[in-house]
N, C-alpha and C positions, 0 to 999 in steps of 0.2 A: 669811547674811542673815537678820534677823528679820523676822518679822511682828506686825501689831495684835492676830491670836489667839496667835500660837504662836512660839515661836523656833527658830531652826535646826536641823536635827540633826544631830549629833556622830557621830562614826566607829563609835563605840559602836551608839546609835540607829539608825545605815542598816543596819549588820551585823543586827541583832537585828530591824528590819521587812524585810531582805528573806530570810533564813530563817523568817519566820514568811509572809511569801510565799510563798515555796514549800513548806512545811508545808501552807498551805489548797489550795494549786492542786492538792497530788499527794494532798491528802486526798477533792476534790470531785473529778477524775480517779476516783478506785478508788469511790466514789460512783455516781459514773454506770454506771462497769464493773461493779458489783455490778446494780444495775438495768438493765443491758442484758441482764447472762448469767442474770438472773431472769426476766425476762422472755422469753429465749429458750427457756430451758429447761421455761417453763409452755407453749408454742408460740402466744404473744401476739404473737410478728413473724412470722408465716406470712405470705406473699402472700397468700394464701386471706381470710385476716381483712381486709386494708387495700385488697385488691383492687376492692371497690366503692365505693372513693374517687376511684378514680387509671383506672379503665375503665370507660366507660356511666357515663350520667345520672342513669340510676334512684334511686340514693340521696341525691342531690343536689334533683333537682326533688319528690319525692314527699313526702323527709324536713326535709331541712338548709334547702334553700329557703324554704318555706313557714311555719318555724318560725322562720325570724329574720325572717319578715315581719310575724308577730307579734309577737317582742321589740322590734323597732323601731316596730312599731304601738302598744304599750303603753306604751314608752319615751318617743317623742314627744310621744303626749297629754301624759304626765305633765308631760315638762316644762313641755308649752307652755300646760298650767294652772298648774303649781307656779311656776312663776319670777315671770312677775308677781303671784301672790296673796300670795308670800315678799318681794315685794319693798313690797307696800302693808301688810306684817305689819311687815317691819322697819324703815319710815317710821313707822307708827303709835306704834311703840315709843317713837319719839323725838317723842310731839307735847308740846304745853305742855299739853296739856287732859286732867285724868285720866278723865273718860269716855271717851276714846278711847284711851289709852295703856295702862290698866290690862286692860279684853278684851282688847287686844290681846297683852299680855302672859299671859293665861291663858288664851288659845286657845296660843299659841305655846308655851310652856312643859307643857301638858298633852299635846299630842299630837308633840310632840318626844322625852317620856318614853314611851311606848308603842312598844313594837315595831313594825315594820311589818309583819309578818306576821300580830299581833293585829287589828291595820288592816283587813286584807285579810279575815281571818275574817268581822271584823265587815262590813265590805260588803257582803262574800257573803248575809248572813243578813240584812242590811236591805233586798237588794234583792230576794233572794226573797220577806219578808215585806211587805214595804209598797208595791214595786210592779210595772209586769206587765214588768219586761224579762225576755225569756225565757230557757228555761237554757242555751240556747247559748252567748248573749252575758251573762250576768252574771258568767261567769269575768274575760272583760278587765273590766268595771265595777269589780268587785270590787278586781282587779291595779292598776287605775289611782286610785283612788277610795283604796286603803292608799299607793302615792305620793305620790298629791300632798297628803294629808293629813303625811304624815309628813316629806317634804324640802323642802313648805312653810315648814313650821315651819324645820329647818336653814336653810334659804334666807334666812329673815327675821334670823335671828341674825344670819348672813355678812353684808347687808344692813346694818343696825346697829352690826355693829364695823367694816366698811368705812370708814361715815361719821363715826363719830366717832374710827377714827383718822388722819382727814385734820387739818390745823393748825385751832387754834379762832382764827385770826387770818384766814383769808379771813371765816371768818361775821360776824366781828368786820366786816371792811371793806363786804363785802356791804347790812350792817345797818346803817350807816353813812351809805351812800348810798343811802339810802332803800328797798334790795330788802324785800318782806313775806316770811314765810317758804315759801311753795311757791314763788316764784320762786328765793331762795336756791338749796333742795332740787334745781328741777329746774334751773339755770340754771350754777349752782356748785359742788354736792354732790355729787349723782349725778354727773355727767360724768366725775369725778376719781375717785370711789370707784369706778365700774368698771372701769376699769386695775387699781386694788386687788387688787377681788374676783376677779377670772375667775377664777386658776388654783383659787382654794377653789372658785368655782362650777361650774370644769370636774370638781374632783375632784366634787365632789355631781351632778353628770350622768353620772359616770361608774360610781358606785353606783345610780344609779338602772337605766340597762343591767343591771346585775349583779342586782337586787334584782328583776326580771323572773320571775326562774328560782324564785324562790319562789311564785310565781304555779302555775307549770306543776306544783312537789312538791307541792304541797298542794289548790291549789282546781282542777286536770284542767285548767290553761289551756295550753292547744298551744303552750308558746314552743321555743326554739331547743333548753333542756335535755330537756327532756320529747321533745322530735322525738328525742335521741338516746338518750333509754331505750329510745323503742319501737323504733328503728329496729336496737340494738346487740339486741333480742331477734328480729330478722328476718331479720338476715346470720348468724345460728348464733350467739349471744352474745360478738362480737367486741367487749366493753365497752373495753378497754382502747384500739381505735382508734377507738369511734364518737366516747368521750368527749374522746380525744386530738382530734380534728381538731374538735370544738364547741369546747373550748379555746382551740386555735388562732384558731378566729374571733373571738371573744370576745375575747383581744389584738390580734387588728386593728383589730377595731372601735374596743375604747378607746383605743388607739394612734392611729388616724387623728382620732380624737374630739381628743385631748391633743396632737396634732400641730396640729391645725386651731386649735385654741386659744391655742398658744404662737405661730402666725402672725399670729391678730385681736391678739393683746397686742401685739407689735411694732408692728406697725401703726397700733393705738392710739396708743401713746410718740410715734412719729414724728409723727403726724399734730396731737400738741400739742406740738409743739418751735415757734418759733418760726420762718419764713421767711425772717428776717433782708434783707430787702426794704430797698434802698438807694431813698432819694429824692435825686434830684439838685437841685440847686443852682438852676435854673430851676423848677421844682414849688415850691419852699417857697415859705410868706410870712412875709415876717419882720412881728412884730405893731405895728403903729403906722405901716404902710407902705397897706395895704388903703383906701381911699377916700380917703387926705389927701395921698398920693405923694410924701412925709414919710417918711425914715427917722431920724428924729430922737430921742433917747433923751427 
């Protein structure tokens, strides 16, 4: 049987994909066996090492705890500035009027090209020099302040090709009948471009999680990474499990993040499907019946 991408495969074809099957499974197989008997052999899987994971709190509530309540404290701001400032960035993009389209195009394009760890630098140093937050708290300022500056910018793009790749025929009809253009945007546009967007928006939230840890290498901010440097040099430098089990968290997190996500999209779909709502036969009026009790053509 054929397909629209690809045709069948041939006797030839199945032979030749499924040795090459088993080719990668017994090659990633001896992969892992080479890193498990390396790592047993440096004495990286001792109980000793992984034991204050798995008995007592201690390295849980003092370290790991506390440190993703940062990543999720710095995480959250950011989105919860970046999303809608990415989203009035990538409206703007689209207006008719080049004073408002054109900054918004070179705010968005200038700090989309910058790293975000330049971001963060820079924070740091503006907010130590220009005003009094103190150094405690200027590490998150900093961490959040290179976010939403930099997946602003992303966001407004996403934003922007969302909407204009919906049909230019609803704006057409919109326009038509009389809609001005923020009712369009907000009435017909958006609605429809956020089904679009999410999975790109989920993925840029879920870089934003990740892009935390940069916060903690460089500007001393206590997120979840940094909680397992110091904690992997307090259990006798058990680096290989403290970093393994932040790992670990770190795909659940984005996993439930990208699960939760792929539920609102569902959701979405469904919830503009049509109802398909029957009106019966007593409910109608048929037109020319209504005040003259006349059904006369």
């Amino acid at each position: 049987m054929s397909s629209v991408l690809y045709d069948a495969q041939g006797p030839r074809a199945k032979r030749r994909n499924a040795v090459l099957t088993v080719v990668f499974v017994a090659a990633a197989a001896a992969l892992l066996w080479w890193v498990f008997g390396t790592l047993k052999d440096k004495g990286q899987l001792e109980w000793a090492l992984w034991e204050p994971f798995f008995s007592g709190t201690e390295a849980w509530s003092t370290y790991i705890w506390p440190g993703l309540l940062n990543t999720l404290k710095a995480a959250a701001l950011a989105v919860i500035i970046a999303m809608p400032l990415g989203a009035v960035l990538g409206i703007a993009r689209l207006s008719d009027h080049v004073w408002v389209r054109v900054p918004a195009a070179v705010v968005v394009e200038f700090f989309r090209s910058i790293p975000v760890l330049v971001l963060m630098i820079f924070g740091l140093a503006l907010f130590a020099e220009y005003t009094n937050v103190s150094s405690d708290d200027r590490p998150l300022y900093a961490v959040v302040t290179g976010l939403v500056l930099y997946n602003a910018s992303v966001l407004a793009e996403i934003v922007r090709a969302g909407i204009l790749a919906l049909p230019k025929g609803q704006a057409e009809a919109a326009q038509a009948i009389g809609l001005r253009k923020g009712q369009l945007m907000r009435l017909i546009l958006l609605p429809q471009a956020v089904t679009a967007m999410l999975p790109a928006i989920v993925s840029q939230l879920v870089v934003i999680v990740k892009d935390t840890a940069l916060g903690g290498a460089v500007l001393t901010y206590s997120e979840l990474l940094s909680a397992a440097n110091t904690m992997s040099g307090y259990y006798g430098a058990n680096i290989i499990a403290s970093f393994t089990v932040v790992a670990v968290i770190f795909i659940a997190l984005n996993f439930a993040l990208t699960s939760f996500a792929s539920w609102l999209e569902r959701r979405l779909r469904q919830a503009k499907k049509s109802t398909g709502a029957v009106v019966g036969a007593n409910d109608a009026q048929i037109a020319g019946t209504t005040g003259t009790g006349t059904g006369g053509i």
